[in-house]
KEVEXPA-355549 format. One record per atom (N, C-alpha, C): z, x, y; residue in one letter. Coordinates in steps of 0.2 Angstrom, whole numbers, padded with zeros to 4 digits, always signed. Each point is the difference from the previous one (the first is absolute). Example, Ala and Ser with C-alpha at 12.3 -4.5 7.8 and 13.67 -1.06 7.14 Angstrom:
<lummars>
+0039+0066-0028A/+0000-0004+0006A/+0000+0004+0006A/-0004-0002+0005S/+0001+0004+0006S/+0003-0004+0005S/
</lummars>
This chain:
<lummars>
+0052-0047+0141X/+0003-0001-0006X/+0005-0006+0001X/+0001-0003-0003X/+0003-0007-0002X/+0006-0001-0003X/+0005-0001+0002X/+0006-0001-0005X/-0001-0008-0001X/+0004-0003-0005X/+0003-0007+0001X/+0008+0001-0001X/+0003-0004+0002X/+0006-0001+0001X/+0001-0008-0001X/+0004-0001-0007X/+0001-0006+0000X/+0007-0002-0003X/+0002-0006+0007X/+0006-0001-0002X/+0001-0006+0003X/+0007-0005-0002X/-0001-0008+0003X/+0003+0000+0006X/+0005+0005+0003X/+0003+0000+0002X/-0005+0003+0009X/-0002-0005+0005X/-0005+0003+0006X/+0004+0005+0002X/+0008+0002+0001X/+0004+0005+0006X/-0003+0007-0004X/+0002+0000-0008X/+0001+0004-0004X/-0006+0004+0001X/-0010-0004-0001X/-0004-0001+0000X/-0003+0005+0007X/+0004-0002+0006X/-0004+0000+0005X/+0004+0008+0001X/+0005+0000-0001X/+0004+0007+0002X/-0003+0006-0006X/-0003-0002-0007X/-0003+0005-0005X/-0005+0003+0006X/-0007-0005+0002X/-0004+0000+0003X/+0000+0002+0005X/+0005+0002+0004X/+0000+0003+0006X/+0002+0006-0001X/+0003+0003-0005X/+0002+0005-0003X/-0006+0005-0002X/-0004-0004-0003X/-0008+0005-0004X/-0003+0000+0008X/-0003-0004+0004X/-0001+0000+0006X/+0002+0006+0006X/+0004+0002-0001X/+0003+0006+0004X/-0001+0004-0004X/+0001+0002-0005X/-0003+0005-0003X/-0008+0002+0002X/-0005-0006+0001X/-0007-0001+0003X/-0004+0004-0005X/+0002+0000-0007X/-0006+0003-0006X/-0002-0007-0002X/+0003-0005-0001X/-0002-0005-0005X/+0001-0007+0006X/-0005-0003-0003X/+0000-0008+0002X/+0003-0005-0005X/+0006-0003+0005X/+0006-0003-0006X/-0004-0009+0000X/+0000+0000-0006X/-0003-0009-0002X/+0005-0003-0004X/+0003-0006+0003X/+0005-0004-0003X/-0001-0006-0003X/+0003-0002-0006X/+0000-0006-0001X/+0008-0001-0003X/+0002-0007-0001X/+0004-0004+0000X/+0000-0003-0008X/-0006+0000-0003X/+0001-0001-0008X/-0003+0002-0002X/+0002+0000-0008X/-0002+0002-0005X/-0008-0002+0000X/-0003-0006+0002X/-0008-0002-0001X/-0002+0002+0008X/+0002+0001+0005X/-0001+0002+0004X/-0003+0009+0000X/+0007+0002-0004X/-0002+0010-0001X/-0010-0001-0004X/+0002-0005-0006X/-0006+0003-0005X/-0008-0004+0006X/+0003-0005+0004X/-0007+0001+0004X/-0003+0005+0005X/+0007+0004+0002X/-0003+0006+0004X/-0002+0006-0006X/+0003-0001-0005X/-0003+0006-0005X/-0006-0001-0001X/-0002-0006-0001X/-0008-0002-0001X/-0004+0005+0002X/+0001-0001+0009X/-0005+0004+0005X/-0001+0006-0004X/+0005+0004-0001X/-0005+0006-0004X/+0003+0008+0007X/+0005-0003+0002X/+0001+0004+0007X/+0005+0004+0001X/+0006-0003-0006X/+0007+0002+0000X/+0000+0006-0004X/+0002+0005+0002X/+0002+0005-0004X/+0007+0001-0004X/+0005-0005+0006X/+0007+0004-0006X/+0003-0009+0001X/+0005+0000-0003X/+0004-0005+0000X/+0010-0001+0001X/+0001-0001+0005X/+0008+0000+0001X/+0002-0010-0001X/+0004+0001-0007X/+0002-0008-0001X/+0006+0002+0001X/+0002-0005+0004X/+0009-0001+0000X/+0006-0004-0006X/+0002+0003-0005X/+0003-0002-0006X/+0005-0005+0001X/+0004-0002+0007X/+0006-0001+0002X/-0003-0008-0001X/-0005-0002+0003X/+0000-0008+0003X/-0003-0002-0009X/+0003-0005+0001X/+0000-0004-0007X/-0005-0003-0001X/-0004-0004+0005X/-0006-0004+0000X/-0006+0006-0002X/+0002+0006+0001X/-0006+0004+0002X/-0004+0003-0009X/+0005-0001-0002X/-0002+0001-0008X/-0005+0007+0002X/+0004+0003+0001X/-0002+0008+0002X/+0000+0004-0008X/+0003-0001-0004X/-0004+0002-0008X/-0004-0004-0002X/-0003-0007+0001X/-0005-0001-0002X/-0007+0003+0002X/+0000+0001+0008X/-0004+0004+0004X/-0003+0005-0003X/+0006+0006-0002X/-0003+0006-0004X/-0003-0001-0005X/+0002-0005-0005X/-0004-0003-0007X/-0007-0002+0002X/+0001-0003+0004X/-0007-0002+0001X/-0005+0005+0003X/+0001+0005+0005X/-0003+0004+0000X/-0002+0005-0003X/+0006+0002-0005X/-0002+0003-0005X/-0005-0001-0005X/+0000-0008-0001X/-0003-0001-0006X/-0007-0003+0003X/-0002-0002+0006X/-0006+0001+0005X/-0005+0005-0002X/-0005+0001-0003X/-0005+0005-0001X/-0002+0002+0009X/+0000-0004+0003X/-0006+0001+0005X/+0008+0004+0005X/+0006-0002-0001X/+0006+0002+0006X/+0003+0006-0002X/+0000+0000-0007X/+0004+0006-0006X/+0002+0007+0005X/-0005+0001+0005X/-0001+0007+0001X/+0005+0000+0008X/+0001-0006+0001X/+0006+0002+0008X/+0007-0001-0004X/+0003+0003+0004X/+0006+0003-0002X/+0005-0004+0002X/+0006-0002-0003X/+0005-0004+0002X/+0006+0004+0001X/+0003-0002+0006X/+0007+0003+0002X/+0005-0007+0001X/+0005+0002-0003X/+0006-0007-0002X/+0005+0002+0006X/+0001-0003+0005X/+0005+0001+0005X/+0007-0008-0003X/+0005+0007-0001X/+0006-0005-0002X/+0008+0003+0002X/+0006-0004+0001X/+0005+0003+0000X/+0005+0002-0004X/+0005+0004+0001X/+0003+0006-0005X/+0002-0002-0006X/+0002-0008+0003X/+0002-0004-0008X/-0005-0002-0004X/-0006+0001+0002X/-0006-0002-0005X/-0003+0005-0006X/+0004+0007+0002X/-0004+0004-0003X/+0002-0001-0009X/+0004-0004+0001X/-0001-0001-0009X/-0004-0004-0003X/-0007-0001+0004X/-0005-0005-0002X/-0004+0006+0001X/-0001+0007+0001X/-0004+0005-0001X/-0006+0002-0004X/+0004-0003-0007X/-0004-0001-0006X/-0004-0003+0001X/+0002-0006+0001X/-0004-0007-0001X/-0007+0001+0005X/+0003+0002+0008X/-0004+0003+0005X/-0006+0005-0003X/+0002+0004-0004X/-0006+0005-0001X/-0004-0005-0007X/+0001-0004-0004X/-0001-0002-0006X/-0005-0003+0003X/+0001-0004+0005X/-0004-0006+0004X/-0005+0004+0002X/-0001+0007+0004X/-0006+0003+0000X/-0001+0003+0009X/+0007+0000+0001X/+0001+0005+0008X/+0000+0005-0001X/-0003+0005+0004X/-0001+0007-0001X/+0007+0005+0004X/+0005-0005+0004X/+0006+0003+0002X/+0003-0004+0004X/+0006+0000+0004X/+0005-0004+0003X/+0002+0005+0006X/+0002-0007+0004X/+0005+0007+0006X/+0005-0007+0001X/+0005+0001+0000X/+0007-0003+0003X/+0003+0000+0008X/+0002-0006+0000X/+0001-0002+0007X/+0008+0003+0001X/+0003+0004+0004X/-0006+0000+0008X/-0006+0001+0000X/-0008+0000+0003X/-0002+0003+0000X/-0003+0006+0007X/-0001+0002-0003X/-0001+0008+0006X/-0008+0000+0001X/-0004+0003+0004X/-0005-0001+0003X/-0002+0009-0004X/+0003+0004-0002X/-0001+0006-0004X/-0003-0001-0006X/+0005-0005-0001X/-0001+0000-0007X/-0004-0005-0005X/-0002-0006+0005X/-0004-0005-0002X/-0007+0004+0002X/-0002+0003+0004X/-0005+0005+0001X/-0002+0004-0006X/+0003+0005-0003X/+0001+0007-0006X/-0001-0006-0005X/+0004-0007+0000X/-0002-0002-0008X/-0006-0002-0001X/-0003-0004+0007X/-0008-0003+0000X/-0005+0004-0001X/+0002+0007+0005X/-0002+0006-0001X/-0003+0002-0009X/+0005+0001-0002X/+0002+0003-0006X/-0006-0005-0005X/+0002-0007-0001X/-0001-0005-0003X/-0010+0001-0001X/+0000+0000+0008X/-0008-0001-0001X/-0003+0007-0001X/+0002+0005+0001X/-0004+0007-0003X/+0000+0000-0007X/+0005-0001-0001X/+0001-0002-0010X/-0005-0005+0000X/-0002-0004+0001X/-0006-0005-0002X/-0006+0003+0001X/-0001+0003+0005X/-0007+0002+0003X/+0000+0007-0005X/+0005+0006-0002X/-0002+0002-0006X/-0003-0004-0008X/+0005-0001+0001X/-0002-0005-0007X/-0005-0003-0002X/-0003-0002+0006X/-0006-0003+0002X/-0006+0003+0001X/+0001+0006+0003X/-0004+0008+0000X/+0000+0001-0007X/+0003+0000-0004X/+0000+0002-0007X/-0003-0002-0005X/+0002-0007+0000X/-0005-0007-0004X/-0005+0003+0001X/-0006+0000+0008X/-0006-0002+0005X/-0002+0009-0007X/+0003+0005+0000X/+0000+0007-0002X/-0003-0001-0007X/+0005-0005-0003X/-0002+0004-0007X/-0005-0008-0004X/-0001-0006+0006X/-0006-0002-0002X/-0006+0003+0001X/-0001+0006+0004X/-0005+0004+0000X/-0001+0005-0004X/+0008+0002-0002X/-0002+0003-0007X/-0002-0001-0004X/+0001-0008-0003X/-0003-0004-0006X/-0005-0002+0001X/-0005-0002+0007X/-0007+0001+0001X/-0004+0005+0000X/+0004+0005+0002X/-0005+0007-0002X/-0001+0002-0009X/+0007+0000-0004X/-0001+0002-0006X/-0006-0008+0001X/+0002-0004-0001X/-0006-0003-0003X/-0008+0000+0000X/+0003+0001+0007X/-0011+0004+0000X/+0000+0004-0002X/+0005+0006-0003X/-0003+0007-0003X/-0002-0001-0007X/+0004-0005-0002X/-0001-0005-0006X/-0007-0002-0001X/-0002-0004+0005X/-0006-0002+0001X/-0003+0005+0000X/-0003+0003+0005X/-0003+0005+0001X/-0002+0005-0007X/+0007+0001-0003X/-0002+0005-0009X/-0003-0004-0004X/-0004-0007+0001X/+0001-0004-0005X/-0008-0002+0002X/-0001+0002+0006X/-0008-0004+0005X/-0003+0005-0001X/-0008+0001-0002X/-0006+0004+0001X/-0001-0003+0008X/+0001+0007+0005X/-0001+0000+0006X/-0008-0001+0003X/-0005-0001-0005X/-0007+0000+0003X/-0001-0010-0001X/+0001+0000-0007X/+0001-0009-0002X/+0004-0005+0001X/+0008+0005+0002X/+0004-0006+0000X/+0001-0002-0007X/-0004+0001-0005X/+0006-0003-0008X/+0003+0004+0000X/+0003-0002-0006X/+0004+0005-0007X/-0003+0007+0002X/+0006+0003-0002X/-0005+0009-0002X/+0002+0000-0006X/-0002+0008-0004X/-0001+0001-0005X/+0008-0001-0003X/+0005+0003+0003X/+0008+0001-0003X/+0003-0007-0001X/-0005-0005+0006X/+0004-0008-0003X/-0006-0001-0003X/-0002+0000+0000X/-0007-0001-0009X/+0006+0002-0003X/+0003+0006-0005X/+0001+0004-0002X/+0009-0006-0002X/+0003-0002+0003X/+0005-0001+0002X/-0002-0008-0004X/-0003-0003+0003X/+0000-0007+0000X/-0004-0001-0009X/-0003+0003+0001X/-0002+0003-0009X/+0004+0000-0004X/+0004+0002+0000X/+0007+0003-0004X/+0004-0005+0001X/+0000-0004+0005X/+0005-0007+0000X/-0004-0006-0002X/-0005-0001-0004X/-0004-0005-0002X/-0003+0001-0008X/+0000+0006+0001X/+0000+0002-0007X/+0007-0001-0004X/+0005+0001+0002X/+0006+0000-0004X/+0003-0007+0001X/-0004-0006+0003X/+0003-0007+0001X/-0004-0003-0005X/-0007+0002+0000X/-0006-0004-0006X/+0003+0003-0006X/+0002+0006-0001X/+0002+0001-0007X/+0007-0005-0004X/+0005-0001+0007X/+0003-0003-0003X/-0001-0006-0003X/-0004-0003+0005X/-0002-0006-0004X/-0006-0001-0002X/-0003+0007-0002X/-0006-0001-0004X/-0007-0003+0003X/-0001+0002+0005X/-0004-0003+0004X/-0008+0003+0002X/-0003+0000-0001X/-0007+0003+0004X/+0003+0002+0008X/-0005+0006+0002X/-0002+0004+0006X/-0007+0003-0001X/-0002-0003+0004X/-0007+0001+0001X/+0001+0005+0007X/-0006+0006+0000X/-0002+0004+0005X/-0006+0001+0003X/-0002-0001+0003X/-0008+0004+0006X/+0001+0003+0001X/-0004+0005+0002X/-0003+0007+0003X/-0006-0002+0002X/+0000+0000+0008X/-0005-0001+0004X/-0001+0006+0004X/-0009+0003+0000X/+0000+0004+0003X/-0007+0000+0005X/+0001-0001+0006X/-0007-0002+0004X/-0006+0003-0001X/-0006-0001+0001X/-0004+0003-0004X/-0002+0004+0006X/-0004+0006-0003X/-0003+0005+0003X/+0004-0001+0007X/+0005+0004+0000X/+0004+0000+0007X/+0001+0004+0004X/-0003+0009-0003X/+0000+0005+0002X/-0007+0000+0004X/-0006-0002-0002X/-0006-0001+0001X/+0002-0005+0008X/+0003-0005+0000X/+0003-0003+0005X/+0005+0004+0007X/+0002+0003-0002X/+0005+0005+0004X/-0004+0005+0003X/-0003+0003-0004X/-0005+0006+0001X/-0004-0002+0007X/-0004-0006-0001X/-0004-0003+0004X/+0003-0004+0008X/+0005-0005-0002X/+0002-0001+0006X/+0006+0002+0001X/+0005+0007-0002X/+0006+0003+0003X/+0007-0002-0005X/+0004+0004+0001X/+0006-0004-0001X/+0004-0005+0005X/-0001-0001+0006X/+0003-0006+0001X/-0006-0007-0001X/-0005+0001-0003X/-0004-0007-0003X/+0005+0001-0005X/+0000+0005-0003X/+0003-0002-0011X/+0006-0002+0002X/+0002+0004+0004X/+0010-0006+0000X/-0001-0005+0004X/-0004-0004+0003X/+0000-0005+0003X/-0003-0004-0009X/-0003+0001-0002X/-0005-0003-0005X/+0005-0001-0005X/+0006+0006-0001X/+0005+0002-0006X/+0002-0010+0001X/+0003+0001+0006X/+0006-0004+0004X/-0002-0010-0003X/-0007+0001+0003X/-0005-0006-0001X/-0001-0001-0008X/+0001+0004-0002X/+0001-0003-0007X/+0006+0000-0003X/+0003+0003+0001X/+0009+0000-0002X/+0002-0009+0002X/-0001-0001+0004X/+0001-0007+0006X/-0004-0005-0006X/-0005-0001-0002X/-0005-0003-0002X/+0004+0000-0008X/+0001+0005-0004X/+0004+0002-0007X/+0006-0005+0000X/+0004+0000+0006X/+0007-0004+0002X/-0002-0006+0001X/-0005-0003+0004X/-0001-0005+0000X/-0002-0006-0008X/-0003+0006-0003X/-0002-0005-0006X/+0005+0002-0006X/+0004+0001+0001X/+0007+0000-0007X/+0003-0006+0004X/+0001-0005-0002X/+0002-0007+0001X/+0008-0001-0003X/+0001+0004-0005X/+0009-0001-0001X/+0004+0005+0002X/+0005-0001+0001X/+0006+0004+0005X/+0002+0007-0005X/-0002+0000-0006X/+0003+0004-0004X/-0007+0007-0002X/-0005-0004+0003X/-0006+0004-0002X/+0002+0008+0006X/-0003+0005+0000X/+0002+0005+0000X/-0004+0008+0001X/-0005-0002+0009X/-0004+0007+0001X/+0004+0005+0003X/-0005+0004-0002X/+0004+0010+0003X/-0007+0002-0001X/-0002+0005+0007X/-0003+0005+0000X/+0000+0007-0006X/-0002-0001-0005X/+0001+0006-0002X/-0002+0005+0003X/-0005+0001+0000X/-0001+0007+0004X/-0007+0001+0002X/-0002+0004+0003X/-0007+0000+0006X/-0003-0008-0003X/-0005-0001+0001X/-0004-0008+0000X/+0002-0002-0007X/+0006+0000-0005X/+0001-0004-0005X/+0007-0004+0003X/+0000-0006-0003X/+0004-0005+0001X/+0003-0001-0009X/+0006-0004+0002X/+0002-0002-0008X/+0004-0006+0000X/-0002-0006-0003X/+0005-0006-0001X/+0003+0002-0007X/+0007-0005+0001X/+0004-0001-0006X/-0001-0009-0001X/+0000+0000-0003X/+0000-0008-0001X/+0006-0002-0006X/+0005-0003+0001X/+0005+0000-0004X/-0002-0007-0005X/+0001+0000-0008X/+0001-0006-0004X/-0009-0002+0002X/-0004+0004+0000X/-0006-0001+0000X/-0007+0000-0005X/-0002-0003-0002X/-0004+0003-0007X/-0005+0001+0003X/-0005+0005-0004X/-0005+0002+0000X/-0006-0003+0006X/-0002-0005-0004X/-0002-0004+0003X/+0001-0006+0006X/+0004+0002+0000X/+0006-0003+0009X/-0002+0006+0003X/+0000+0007+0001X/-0002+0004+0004X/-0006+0002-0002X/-0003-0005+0000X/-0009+0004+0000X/+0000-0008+0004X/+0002-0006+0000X/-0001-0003+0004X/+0003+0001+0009X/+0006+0004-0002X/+0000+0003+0009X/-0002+0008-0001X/-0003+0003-0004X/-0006+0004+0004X/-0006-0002+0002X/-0002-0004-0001X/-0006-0006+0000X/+0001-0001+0008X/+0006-0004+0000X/-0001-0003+0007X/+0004+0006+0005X/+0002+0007-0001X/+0001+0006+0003X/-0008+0004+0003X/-0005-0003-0005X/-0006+0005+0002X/-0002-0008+0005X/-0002-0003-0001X/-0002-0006+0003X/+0002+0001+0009X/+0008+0002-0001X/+0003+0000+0007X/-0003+0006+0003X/-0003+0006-0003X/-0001+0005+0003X/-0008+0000+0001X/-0004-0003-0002X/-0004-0002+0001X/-0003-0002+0007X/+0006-0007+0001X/+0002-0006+0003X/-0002+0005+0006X/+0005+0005+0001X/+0000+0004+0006X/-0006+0003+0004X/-0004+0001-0005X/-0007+0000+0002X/-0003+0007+0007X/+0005+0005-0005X/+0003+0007+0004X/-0007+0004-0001X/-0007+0003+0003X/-0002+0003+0000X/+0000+0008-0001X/-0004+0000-0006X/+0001+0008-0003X/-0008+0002+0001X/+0000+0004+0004X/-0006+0003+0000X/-0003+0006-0005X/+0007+0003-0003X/-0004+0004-0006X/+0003-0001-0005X/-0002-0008-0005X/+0004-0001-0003X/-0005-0001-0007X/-0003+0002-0006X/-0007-0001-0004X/+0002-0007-0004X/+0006-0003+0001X/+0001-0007-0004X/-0001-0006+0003X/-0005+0002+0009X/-0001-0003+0002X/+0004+0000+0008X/-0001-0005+0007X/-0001+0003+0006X/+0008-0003+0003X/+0006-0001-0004X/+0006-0001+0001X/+0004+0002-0004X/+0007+0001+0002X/+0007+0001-0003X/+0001-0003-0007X/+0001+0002-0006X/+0002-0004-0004X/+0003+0003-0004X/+0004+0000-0005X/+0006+0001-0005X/-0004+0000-0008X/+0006+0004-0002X/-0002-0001-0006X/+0007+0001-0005X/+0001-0005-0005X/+0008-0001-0002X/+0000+0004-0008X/+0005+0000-0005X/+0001+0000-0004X/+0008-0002-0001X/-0003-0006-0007X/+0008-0003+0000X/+0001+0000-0006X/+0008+0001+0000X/+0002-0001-0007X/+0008-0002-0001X/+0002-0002-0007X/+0006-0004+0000X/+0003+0002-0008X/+0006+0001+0001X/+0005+0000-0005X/+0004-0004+0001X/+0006+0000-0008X/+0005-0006+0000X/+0006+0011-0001X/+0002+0001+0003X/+0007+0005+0002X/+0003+0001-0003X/+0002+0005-0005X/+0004+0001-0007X/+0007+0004+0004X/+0005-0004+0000X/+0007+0006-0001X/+0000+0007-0001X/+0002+0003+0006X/+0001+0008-0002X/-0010+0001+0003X/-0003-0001+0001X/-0007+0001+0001X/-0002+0000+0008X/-0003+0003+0001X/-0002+0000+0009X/-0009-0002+0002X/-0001-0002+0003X/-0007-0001+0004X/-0004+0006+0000X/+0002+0005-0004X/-0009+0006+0000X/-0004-0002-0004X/+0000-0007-0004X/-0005+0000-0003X/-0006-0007+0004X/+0005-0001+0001X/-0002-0009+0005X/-0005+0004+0005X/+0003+0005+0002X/-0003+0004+0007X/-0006+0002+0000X/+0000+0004-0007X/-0005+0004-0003X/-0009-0006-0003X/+0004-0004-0003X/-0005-0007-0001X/-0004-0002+0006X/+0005+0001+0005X/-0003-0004+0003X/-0006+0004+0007X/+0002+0008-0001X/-0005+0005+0003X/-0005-0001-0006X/+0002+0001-0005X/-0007+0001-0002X/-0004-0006-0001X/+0004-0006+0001X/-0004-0006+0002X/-0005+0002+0005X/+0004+0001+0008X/-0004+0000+0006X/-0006+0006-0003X/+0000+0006-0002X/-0003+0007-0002X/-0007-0005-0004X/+0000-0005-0001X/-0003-0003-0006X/-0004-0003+0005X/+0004-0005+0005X/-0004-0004+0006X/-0002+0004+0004X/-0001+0005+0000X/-0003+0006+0009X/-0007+0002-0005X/+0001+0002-0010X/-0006+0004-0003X/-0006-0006+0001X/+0004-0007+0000X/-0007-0006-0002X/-0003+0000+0007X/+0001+0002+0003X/-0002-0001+0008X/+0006-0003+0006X/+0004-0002-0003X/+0005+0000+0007X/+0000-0009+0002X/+0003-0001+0004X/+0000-0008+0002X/+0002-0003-0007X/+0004+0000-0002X/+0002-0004-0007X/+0008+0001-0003X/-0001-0004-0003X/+0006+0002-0003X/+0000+0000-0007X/+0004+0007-0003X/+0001+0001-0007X/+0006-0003-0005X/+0003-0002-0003X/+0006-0003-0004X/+0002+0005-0006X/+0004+0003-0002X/+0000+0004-0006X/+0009-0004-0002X/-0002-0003-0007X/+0005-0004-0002X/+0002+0005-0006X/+0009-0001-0001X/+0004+0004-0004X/+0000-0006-0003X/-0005+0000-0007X/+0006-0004-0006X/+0004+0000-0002X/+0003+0007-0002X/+0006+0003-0003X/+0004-0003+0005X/+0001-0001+0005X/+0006-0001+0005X/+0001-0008+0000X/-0001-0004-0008X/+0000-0008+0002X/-0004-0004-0002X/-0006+0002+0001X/-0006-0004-0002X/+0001-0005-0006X/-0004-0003-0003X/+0001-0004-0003X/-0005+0002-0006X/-0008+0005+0006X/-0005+0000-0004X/+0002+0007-0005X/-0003-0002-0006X/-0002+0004-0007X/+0000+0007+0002X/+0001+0004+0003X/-0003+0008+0002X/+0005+0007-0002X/-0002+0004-0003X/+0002+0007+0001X/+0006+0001+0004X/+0005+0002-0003X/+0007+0001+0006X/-0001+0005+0005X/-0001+0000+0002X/-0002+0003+0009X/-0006+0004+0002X/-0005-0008-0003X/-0008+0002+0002X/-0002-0005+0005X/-0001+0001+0006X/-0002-0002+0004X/-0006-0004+0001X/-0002-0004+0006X/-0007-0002-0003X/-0002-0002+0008X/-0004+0004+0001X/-0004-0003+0008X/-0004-0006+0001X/+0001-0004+0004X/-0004-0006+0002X/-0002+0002+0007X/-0006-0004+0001X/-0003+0001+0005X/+0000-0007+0003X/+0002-0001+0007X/-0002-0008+0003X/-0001+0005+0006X/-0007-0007-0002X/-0007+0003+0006X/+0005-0006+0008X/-0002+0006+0006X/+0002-0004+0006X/-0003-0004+0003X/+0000-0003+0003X/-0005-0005+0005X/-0004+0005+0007X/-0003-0003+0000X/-0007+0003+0000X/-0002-0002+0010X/
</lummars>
């Protein structure tokens, strides 16, 4: 353990330093200035700090400012050694950023109990910060963790759920389109069945990875819904803007080139989407957007699967001529 002891005066200096010395807890390091103390504080070695307030050169309140205001020194503690007529600079003494004082004479008890005292208070305090950044990292991961499909790694259902409700009530404000997918792997029971559940969660994982990789904007938005269905949010999207990232969502999954042995749409992994898009009316929530967009996908698994379906809400915007809340499916055929 390391003390510094700084002060201009060598007699004053060398008799502090013989003083901590006999005690035989600490190794006393001495300087003579103000730029002298702050290059042994550099080393990173000093625990506590004894300035001497009396020598005028020593600008022993600047000392504590500076080390207080120090990011990297903040954490060693300063002891202002001064005499009985100085104590009305006390204020000034704590304002500048020493954590105590002892007054000359001084005694070998007491210079001891104060450095003593000085560094436990820091080494708690420090114990405590070290304590309650591990409290903010662990809530955080529980945060995380409530928030992550543990097989995937995305979103889970409750931040689907979550993120849905905060995108939906931003497009409404400003009257915007959200488009949705619902993506559901094809025949993926038949897949499970045949090579296990840890193929289907390794396959889960490899497509979740590959769904992430092909939403290209920061704001775009997958979650595992639930066993092999997936679901993007696509914010300020139209119709046809997400039939072009479902397009290149099946392409990536493809791309993967994950072998399914009992798959009848053919001898790999492949998806199958159903998209759809509202502009979000005040006071209104996403069970219809949701609903569109299942029976889009329920549309794309009855044509044979690999594809993706679109079911456009006029009523929510459109422009074209239609029926107030009659729907209308379109089919875009996939690449092949």
């Amino acid at each position: 353990m390391s003390i510094l002891i700084v002060d201009e005066q060598p007699e004053r200096l060398r008799a502090l330093e013989s003083m901590l010395a006999r005690d035989g807890r600490w190794k006393a390091v001495g300087a003579g200035s103000i730029e002298g103390a702050l290059r042994v504080l550099a080393s990173g070695r000093i625990q506590a700090v004894l300035v001497d307030l009396m020598a005028p050169r020593m600008r022993g309140l600047e000392l504590c400012t500076q080390v207080r205001d120090r990011r990297e020194l903040r954490h060693v503690p300063v002891v202002v050694v001064l005499g009985a007529e100085d104590r009305g600079q006390l204020g000034r003494v704590y304002e500048a950023g020493a954590c105590d004082y002892i007054t000359r004479p001084l005694h070998i008890e007491e210079v001891v109990a104060r450095v003593q005292a000085v560094i436990r208070s820091r080494e708690e305090i420090a114990r405590r910060a070290a304590r309650e950044r591990e409290l903010v990292a662990a809530n955080w991961e529980l945060m995380r963790l409530a928030a992550v499909d543990p097989v995937t790694g995305v979103a889970n259902r409750r931040s689907f759920d979550q993120t849905m409700h905060r995108v939906w009530r931003s497009c409404a404000r400003g009257k915007r389109e959200v488009a949705l997918l619902m993506i559901d792997v094809d025949y993926f029971k038949p897949y499970n069945d045949r090579l296990g559940h840890p193929a289907g969660d390794k396959c889960l994982k490899c497509v979740a990875g590959a769904l992430a990789e092909g939403l290209l904007r920061a704001d775009d938005f997958l979650a595992r819904y639930g066993g092999e269905e997936f679901a993007v949010i696509l914010p300020e999207t139209s119709l046809a803007g997400a039939c072009v990232v479902a397009e290149r969502l099946s392409e990536s999954i493809r791309s993967l080139g994950i072998t399914h042995p009992a798959s009848p749409a053919g001898n790999q992994i492949t998806i199958s989407q159903g998209a759809a898009c509202q502009i979000p009316q005040h006071g209104s929530n996403a069970t219809r957007l949701i609903a569109m967009a299942d029976r889009a996908l329920y549309e794309a698994k009855k044509q044979g699967r690999n594809q993706v379906r679109a079911l456009s809400d006029f009523a929510a915007g459109s422009s074209h001529n239609r029926t107030h809340g009659s729907p209308e499916v379109s089919w875009f055929r996939p690449n092949s």
